[in-house]
Predicted model as a PDB file, atoms N, CA, C, CB and O in Angstrom, pLDDT in the B-factor column:
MODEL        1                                                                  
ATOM      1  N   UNK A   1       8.797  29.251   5.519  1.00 75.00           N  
ATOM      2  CA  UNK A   1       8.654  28.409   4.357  1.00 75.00           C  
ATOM      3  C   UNK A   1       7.154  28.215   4.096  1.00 75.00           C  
ATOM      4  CB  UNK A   1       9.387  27.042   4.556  1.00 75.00           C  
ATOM      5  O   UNK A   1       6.349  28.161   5.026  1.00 75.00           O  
ATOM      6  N   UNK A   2       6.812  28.114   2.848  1.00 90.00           N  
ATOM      7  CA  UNK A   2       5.256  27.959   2.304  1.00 90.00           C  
ATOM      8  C   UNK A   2       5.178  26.618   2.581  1.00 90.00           C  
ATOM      9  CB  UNK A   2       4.865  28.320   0.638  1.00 90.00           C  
ATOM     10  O   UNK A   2       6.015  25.716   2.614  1.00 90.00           O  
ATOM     11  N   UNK A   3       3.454  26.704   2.860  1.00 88.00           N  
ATOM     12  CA  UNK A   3       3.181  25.537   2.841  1.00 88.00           C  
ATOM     13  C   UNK A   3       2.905  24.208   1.423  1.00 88.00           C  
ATOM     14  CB  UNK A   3       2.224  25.816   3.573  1.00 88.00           C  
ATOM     15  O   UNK A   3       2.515  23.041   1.453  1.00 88.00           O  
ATOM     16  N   UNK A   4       3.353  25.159   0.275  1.00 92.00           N  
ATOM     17  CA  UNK A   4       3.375  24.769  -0.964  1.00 92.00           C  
ATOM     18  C   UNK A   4       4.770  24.112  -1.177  1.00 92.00           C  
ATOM     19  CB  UNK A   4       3.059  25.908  -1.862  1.00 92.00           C  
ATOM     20  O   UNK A   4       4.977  23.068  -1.795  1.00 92.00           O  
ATOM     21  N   UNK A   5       5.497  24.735  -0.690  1.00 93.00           N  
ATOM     22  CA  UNK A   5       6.987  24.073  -0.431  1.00 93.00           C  
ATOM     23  C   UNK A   5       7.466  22.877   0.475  1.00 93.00           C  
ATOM     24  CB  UNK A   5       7.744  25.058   0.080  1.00 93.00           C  
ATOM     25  O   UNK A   5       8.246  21.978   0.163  1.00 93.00           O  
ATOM     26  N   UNK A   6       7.002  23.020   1.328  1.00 94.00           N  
ATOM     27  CA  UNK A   6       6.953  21.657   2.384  1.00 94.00           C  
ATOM     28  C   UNK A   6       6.342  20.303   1.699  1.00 94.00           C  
ATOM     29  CB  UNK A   6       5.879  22.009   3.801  1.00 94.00           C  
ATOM     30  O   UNK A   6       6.837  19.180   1.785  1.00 94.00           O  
ATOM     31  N   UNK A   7       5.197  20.655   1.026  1.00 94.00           N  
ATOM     32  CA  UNK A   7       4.675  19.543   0.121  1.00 94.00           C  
ATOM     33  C   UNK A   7       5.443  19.082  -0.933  1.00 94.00           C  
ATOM     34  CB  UNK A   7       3.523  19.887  -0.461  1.00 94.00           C  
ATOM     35  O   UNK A   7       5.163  17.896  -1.105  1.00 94.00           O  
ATOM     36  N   UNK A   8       6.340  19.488  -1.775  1.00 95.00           N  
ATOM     37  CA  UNK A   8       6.880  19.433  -3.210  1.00 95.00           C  
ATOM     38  C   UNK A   8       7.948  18.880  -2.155  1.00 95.00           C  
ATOM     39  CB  UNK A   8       7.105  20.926  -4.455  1.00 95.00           C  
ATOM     40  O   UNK A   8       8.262  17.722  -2.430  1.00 95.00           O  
ATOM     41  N   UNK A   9       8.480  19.301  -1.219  1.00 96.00           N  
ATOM     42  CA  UNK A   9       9.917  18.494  -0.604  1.00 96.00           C  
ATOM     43  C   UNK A   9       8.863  17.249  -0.157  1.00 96.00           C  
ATOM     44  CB  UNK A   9      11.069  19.460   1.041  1.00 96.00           C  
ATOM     45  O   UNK A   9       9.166  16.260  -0.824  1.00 96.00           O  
ATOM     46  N   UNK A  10       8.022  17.035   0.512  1.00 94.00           N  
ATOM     47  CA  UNK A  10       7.786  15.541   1.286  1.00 94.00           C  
ATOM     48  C   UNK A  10       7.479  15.111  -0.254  1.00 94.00           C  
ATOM     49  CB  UNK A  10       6.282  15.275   2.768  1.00 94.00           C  
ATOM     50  O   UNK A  10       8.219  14.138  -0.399  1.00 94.00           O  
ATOM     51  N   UNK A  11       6.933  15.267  -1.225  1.00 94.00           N  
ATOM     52  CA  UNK A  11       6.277  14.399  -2.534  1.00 94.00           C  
ATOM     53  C   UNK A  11       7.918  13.981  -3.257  1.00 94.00           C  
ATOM     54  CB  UNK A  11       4.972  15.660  -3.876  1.00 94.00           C  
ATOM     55  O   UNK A  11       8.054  12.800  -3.576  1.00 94.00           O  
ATOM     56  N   UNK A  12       8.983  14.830  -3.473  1.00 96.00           N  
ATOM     57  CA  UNK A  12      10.397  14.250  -4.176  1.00 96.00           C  
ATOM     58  C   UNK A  12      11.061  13.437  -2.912  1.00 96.00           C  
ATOM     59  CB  UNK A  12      11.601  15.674  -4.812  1.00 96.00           C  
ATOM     60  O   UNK A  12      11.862  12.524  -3.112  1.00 96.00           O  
ATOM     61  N   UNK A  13      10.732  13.773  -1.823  1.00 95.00           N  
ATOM     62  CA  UNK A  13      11.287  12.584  -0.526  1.00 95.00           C  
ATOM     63  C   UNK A  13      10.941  11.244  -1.111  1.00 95.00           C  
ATOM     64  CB  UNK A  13      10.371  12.705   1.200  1.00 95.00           C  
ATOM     65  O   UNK A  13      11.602  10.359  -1.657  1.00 95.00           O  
ATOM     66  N   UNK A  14       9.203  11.464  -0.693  1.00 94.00           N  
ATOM     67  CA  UNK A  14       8.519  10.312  -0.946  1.00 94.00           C  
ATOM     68  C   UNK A  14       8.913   9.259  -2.781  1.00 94.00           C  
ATOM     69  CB  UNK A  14       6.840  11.017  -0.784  1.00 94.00           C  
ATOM     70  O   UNK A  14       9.046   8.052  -2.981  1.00 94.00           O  
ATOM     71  N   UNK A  15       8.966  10.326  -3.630  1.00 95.00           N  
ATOM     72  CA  UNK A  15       9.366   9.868  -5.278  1.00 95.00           C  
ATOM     73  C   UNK A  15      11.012   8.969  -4.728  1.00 95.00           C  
ATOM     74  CB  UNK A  15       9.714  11.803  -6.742  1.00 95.00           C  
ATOM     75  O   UNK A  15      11.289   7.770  -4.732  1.00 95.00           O  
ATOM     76  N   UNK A  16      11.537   9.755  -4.453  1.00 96.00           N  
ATOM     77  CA  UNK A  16      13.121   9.068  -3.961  1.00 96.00           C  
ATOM     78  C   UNK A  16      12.728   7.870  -3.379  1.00 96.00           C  
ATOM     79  CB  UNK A  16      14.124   9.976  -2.733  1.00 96.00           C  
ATOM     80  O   UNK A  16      12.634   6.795  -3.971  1.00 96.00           O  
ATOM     81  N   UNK A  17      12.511   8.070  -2.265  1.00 95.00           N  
ATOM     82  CA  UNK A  17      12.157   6.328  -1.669  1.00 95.00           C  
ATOM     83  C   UNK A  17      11.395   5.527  -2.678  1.00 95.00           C  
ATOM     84  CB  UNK A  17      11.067   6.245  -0.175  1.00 95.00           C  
ATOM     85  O   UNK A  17      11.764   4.357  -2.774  1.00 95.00           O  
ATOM     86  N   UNK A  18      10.506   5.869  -3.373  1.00 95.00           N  
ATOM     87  CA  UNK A  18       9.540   4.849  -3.950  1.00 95.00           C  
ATOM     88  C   UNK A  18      11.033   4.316  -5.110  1.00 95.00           C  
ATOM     89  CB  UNK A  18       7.672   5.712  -4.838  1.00 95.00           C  
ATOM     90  O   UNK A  18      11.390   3.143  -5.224  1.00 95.00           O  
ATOM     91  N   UNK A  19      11.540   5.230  -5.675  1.00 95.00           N  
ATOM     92  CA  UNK A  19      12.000   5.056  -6.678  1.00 95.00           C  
ATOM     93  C   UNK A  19      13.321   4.233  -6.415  1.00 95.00           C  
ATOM     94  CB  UNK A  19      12.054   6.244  -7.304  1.00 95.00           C  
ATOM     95  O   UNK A  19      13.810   3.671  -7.394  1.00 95.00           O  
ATOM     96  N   UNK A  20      13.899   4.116  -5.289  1.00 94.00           N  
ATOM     97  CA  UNK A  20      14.958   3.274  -4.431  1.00 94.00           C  
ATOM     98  C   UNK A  20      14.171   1.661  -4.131  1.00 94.00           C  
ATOM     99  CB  UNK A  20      15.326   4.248  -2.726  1.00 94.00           C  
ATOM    100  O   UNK A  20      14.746   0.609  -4.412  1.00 94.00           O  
ATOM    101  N   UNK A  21      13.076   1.706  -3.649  1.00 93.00           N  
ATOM    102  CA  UNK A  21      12.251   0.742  -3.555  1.00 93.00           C  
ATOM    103  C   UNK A  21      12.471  -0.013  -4.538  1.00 93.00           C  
ATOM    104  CB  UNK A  21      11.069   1.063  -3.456  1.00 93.00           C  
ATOM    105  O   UNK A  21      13.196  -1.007  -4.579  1.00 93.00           O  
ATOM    106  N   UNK A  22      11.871   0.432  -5.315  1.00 93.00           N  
ATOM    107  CA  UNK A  22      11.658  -0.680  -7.205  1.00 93.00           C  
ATOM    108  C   UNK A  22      12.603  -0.830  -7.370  1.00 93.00           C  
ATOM    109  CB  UNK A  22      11.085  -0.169  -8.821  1.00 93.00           C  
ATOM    110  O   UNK A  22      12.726  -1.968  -7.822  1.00 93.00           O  
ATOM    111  N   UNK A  23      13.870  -0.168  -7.257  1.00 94.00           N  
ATOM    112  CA  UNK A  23      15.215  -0.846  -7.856  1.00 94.00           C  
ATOM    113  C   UNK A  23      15.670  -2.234  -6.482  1.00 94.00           C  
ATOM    114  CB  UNK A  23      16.762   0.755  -8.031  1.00 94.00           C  
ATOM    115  O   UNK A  23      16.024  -3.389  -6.720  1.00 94.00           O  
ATOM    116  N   UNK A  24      15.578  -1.901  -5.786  1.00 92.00           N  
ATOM    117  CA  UNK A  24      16.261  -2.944  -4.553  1.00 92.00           C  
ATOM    118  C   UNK A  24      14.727  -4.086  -5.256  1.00 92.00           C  
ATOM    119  CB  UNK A  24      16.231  -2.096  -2.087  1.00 92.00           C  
ATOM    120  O   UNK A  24      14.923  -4.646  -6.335  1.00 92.00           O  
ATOM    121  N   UNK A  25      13.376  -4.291  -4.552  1.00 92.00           N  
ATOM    122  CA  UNK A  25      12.609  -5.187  -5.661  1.00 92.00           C  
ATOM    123  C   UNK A  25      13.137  -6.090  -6.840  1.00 92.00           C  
ATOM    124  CB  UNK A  25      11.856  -4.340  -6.332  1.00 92.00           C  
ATOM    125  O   UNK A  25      13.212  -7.317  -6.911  1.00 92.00           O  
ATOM    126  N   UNK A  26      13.608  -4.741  -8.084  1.00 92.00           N  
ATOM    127  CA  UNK A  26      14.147  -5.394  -9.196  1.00 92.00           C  
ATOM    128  C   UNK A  26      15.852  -6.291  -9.068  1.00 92.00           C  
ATOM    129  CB  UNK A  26      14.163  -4.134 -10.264  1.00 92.00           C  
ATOM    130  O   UNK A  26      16.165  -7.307  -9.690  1.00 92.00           O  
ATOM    131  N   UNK A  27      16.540  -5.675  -8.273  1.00 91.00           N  
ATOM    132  CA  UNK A  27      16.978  -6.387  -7.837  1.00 91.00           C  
ATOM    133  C   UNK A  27      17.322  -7.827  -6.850  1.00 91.00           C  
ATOM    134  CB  UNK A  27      17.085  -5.847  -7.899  1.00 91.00           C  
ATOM    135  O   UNK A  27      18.364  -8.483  -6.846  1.00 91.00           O  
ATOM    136  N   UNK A  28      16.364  -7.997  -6.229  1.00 88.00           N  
ATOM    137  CA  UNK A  28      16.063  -9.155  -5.290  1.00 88.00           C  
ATOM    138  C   UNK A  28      16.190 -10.801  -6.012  1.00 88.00           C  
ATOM    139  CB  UNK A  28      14.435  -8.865  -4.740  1.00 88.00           C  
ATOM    140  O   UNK A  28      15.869 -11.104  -7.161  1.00 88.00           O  
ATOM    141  N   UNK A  29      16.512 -11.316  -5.409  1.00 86.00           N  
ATOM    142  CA  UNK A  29      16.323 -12.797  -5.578  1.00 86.00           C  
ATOM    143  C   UNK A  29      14.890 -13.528  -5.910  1.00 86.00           C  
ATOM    144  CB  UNK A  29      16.775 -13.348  -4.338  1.00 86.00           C  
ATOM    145  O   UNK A  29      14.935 -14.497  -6.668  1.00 86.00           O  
ATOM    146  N   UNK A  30      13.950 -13.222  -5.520  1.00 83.00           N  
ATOM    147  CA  UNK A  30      12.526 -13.180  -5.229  1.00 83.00           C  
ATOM    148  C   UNK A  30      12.527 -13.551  -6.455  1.00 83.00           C  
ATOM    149  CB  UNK A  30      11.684 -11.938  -4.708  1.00 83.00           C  
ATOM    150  O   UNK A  30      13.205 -13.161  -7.406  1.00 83.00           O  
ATOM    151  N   UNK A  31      11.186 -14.854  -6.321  1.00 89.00           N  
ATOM    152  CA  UNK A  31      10.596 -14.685  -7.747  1.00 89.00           C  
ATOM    153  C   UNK A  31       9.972 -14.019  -8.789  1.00 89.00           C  
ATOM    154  CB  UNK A  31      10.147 -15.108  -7.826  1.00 89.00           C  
ATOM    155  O   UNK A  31      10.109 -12.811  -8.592  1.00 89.00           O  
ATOM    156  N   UNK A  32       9.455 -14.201  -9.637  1.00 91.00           N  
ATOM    157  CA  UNK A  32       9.037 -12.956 -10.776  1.00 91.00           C  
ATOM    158  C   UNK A  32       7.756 -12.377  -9.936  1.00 91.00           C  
ATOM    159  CB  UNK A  32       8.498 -13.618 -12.665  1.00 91.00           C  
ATOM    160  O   UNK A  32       7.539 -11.185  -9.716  1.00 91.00           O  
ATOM    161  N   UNK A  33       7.027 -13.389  -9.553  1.00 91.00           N  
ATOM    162  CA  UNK A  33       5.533 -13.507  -8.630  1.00 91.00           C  
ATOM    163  C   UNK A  33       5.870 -12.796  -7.379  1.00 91.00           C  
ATOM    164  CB  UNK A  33       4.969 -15.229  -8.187  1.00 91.00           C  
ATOM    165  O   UNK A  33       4.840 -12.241  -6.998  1.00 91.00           O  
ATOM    166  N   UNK A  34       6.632 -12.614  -6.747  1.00 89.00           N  
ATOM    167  CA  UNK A  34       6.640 -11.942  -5.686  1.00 89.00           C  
ATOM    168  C   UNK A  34       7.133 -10.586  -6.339  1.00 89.00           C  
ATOM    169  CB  UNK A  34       7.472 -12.601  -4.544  1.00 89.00           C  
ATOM    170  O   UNK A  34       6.645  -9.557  -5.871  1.00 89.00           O  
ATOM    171  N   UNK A  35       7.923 -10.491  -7.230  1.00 92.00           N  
ATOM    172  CA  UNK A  35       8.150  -9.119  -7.281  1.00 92.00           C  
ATOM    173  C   UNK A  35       7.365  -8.383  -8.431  1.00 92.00           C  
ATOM    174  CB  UNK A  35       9.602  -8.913  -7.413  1.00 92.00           C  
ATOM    175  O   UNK A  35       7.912  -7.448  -9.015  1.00 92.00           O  
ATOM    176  N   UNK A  36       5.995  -8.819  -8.793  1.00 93.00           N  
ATOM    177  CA  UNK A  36       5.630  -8.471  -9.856  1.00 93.00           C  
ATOM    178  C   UNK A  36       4.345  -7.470  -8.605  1.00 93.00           C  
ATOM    179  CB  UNK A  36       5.244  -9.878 -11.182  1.00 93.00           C  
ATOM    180  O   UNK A  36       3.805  -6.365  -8.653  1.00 93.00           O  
ATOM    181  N   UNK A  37       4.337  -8.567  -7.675  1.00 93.00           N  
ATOM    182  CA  UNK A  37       3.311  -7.990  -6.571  1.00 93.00           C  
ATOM    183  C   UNK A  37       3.711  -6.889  -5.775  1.00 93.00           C  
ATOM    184  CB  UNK A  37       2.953  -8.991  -5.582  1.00 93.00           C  
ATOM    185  O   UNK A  37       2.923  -6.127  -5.216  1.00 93.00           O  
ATOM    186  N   UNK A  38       5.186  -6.802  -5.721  1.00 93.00           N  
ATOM    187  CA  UNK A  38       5.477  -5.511  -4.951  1.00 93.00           C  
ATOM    188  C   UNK A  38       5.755  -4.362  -5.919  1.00 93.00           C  
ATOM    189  CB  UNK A  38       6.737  -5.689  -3.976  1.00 93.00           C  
ATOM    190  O   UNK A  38       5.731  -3.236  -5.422  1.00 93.00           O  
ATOM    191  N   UNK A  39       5.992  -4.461  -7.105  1.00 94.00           N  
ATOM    192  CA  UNK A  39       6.080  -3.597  -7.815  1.00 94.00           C  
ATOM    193  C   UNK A  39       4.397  -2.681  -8.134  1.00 94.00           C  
ATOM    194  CB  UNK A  39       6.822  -4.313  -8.941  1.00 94.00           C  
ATOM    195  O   UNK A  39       4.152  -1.506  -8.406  1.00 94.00           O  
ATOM    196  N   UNK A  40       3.310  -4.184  -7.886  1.00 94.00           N  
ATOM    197  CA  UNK A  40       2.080  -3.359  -7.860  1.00 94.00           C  
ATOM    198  C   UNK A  40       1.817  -2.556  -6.945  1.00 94.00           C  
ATOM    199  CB  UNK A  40       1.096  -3.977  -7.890  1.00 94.00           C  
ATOM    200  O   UNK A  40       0.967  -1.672  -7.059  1.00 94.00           O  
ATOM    201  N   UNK A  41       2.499  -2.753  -5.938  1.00 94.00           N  
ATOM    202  CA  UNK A  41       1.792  -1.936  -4.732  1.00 94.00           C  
ATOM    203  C   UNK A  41       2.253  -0.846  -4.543  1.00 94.00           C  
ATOM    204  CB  UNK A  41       1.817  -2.463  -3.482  1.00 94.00           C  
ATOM    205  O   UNK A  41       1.671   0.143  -4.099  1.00 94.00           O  
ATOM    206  N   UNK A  42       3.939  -1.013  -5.050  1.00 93.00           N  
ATOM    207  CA  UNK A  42       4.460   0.241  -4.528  1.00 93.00           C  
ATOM    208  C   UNK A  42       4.358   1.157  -5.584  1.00 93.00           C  
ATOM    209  CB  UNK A  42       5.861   0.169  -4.014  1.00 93.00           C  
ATOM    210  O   UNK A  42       4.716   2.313  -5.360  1.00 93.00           O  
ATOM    211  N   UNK A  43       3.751   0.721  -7.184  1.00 93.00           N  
ATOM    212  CA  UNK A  43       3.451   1.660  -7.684  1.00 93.00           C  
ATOM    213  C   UNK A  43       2.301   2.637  -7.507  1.00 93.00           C  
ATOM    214  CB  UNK A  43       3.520   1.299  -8.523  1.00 93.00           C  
ATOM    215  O   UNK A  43       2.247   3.866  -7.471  1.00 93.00           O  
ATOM    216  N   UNK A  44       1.116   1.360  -7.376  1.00 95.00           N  
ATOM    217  CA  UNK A  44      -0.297   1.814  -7.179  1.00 95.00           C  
ATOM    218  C   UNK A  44      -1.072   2.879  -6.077  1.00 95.00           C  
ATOM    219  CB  UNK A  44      -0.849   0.677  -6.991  1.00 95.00           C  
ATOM    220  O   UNK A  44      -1.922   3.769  -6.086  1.00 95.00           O  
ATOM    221  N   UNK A  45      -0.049   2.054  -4.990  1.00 93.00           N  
ATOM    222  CA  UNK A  45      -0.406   2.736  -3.156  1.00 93.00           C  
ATOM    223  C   UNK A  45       1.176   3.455  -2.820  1.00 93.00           C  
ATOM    224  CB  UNK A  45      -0.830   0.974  -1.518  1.00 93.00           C  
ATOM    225  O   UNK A  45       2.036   2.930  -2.113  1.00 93.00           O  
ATOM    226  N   UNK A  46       1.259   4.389  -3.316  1.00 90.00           N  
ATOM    227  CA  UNK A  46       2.491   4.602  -2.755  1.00 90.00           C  
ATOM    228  C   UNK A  46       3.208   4.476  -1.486  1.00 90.00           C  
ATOM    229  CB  UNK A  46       2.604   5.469  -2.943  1.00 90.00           C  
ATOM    230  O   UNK A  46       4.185   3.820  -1.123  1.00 90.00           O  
ATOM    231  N   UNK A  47       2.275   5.462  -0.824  1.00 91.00           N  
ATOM    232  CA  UNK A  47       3.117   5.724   0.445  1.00 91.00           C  
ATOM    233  C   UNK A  47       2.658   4.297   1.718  1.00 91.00           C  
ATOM    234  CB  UNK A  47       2.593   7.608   1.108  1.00 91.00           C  
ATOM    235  O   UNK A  47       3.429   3.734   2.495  1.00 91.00           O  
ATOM    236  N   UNK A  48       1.299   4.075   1.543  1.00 93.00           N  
ATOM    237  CA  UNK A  48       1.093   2.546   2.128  1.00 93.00           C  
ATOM    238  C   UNK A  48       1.526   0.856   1.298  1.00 93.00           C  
ATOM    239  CB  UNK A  48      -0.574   2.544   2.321  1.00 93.00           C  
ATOM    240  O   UNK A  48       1.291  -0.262   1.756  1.00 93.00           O  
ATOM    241  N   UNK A  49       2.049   1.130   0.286  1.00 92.00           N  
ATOM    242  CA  UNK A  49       2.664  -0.006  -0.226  1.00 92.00           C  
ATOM    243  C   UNK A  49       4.610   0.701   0.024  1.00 92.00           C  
ATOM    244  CB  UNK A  49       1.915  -0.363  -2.193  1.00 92.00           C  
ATOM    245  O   UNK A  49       5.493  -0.149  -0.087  1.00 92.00           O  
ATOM    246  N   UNK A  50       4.894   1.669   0.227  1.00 91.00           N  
ATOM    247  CA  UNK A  50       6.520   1.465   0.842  1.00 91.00           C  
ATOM    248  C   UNK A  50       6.688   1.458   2.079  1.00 91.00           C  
ATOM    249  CB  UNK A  50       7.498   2.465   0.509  1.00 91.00           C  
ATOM    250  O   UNK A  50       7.718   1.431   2.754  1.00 91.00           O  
ATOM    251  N   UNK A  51       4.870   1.503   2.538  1.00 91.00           N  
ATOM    252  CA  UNK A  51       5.515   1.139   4.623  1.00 91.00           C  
ATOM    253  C   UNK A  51       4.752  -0.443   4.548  1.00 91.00           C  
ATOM    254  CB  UNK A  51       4.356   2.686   6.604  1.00 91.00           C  
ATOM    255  O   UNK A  51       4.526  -1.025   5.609  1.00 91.00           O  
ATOM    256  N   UNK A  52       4.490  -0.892   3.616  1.00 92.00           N  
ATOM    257  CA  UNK A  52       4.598  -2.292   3.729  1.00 92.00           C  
ATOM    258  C   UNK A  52       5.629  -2.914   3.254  1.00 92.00           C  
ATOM    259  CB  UNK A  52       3.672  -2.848   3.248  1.00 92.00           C  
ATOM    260  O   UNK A  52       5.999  -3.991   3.724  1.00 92.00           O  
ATOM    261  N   UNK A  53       6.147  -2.397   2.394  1.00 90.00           N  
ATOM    262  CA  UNK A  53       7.457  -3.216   1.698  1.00 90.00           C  
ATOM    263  C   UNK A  53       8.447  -2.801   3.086  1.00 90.00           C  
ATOM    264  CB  UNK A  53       8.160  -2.444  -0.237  1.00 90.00           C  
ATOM    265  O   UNK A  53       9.389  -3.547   3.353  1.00 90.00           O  
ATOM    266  N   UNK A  54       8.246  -1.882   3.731  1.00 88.00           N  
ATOM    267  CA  UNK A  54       9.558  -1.981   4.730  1.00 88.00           C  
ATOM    268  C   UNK A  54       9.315  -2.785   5.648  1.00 88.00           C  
ATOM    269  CB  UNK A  54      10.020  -0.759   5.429  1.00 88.00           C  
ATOM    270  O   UNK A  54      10.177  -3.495   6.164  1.00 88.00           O  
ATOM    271  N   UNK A  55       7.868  -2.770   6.028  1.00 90.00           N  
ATOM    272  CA  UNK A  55       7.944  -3.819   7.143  1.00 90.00           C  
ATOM    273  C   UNK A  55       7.665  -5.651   6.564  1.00 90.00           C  
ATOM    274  CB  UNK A  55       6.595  -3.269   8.341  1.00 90.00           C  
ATOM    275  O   UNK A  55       7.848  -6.733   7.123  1.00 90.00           O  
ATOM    276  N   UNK A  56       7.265  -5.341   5.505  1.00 89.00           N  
ATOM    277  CA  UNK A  56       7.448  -6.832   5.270  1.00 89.00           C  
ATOM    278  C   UNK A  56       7.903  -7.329   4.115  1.00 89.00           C  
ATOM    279  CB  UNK A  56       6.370  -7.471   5.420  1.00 89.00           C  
ATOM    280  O   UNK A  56       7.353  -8.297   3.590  1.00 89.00           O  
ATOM    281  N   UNK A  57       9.049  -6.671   3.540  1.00 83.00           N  
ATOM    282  CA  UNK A  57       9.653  -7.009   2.205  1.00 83.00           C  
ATOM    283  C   UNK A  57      10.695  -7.313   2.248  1.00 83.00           C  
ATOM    284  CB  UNK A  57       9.677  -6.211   1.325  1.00 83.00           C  
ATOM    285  O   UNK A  57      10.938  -8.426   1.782  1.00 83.00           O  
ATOM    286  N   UNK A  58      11.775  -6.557   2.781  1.00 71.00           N  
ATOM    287  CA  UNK A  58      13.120  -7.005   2.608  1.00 71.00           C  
ATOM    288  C   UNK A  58      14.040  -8.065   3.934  1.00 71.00           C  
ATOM    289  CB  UNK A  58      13.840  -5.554   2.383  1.00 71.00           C  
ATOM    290  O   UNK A  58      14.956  -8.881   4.035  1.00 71.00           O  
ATOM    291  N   UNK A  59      12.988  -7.318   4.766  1.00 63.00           N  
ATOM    292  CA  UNK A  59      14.120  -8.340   5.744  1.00 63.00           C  
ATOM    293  C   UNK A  59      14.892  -9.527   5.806  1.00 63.00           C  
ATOM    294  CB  UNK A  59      13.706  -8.677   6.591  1.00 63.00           C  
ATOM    295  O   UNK A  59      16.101  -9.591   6.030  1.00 63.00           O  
ATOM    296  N   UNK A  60      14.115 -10.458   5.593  1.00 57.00           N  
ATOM    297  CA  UNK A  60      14.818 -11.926   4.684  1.00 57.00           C  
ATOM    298  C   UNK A  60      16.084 -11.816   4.406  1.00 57.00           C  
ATOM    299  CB  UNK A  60      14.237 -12.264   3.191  1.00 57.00           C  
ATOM    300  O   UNK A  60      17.124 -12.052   5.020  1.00 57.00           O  
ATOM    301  N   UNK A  61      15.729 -11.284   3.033  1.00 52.00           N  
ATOM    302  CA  UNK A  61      16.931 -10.910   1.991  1.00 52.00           C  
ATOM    303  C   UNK A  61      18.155 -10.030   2.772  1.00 52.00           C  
ATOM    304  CB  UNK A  61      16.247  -9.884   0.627  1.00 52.00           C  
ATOM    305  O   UNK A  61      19.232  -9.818   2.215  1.00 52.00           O  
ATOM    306  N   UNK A  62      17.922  -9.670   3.789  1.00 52.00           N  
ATOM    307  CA  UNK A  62      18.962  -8.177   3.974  1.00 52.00           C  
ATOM    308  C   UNK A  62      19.330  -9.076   5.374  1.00 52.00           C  
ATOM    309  CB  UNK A  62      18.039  -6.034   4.187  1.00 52.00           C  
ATOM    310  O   UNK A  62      20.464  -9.050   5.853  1.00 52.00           O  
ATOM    311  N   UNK A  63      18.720  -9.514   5.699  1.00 51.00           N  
ATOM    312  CA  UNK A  63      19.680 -10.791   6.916  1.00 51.00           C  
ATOM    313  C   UNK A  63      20.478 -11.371   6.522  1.00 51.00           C  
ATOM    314  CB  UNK A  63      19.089 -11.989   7.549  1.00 51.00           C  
ATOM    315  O   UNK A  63      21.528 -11.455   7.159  1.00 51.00           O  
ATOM    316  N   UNK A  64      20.286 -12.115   5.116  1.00 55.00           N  
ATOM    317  CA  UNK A  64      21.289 -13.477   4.434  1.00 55.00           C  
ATOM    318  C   UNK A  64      22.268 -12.614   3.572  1.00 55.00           C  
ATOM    319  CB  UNK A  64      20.301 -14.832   3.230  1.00 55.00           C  
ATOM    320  O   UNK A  64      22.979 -13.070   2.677  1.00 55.00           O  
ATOM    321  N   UNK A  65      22.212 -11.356   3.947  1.00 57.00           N  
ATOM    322  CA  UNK A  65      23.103 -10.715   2.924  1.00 57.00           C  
ATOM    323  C   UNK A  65      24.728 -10.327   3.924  1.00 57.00           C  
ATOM    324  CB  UNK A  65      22.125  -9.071   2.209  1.00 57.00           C  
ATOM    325  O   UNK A  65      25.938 -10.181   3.750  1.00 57.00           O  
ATOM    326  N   UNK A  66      23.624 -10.308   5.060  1.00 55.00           N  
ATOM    327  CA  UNK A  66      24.679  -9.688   6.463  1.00 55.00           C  
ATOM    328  C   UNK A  66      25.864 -10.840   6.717  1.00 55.00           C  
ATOM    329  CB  UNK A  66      23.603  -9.527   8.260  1.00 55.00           C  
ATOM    330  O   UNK A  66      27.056 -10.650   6.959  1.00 55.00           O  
ATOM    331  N   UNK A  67      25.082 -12.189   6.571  1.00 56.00           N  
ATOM    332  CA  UNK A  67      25.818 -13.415   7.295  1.00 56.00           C  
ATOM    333  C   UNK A  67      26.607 -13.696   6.049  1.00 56.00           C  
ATOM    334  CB  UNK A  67      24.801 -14.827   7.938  1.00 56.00           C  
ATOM    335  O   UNK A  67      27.313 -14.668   6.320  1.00 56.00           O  
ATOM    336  N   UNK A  68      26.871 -13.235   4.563  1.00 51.00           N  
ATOM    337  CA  UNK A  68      27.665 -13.619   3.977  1.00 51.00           C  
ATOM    338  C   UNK A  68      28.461 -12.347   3.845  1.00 51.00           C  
ATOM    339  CB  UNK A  68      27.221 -14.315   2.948  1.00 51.00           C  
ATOM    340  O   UNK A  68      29.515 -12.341   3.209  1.00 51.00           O  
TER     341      UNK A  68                                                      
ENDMDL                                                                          
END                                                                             
C-alpha cells in the first residue's frame, strides 16, 4: 500500500471521528458556552481538540446516561 493511501485513510478516519464529535457536542445537555467552546476546538485543532474532548468532554454526560 502507498504511502499516499495510508494518509487519505487516517485523514477520512480522523474526518469521521471529528464529524461524530460535533454531533454528540450538538447534542449534549451542556450549555450554549460550553459547547460553543468545544465546537471551537474541535473544529480549529483537530486532532488535539478530539483527544481533548475525549479525555475531558463527555464523561459526565455518558455516566448519568448509564445510571438512567
Amino acid at each position: 500500500m502507498q504511502l499516499e493511501t495510508i494518509w487519505i485513510i487516517l485523514a477520512v478516519i480522523l474526518l469521521v471521528l471529528e464529524l461524530w464529535a460535533i454531533n454528540v457536542v450538538l447534542r449534549s445537555t451542556g450549555g450554549w458556552e460550553t459547547k460553543g467552546l468545544w465546537l471551537v476546538i474541535l473544529i480549529f485543532v483537530p486532532l488535539f481538540g478530539l483527544i481533548a474532548w475525549a479525555m475531558f468532554g463527555p464523561k459526565r454526560e455518558m455516566a448519568d446516561q448509564r445510571k438512567s
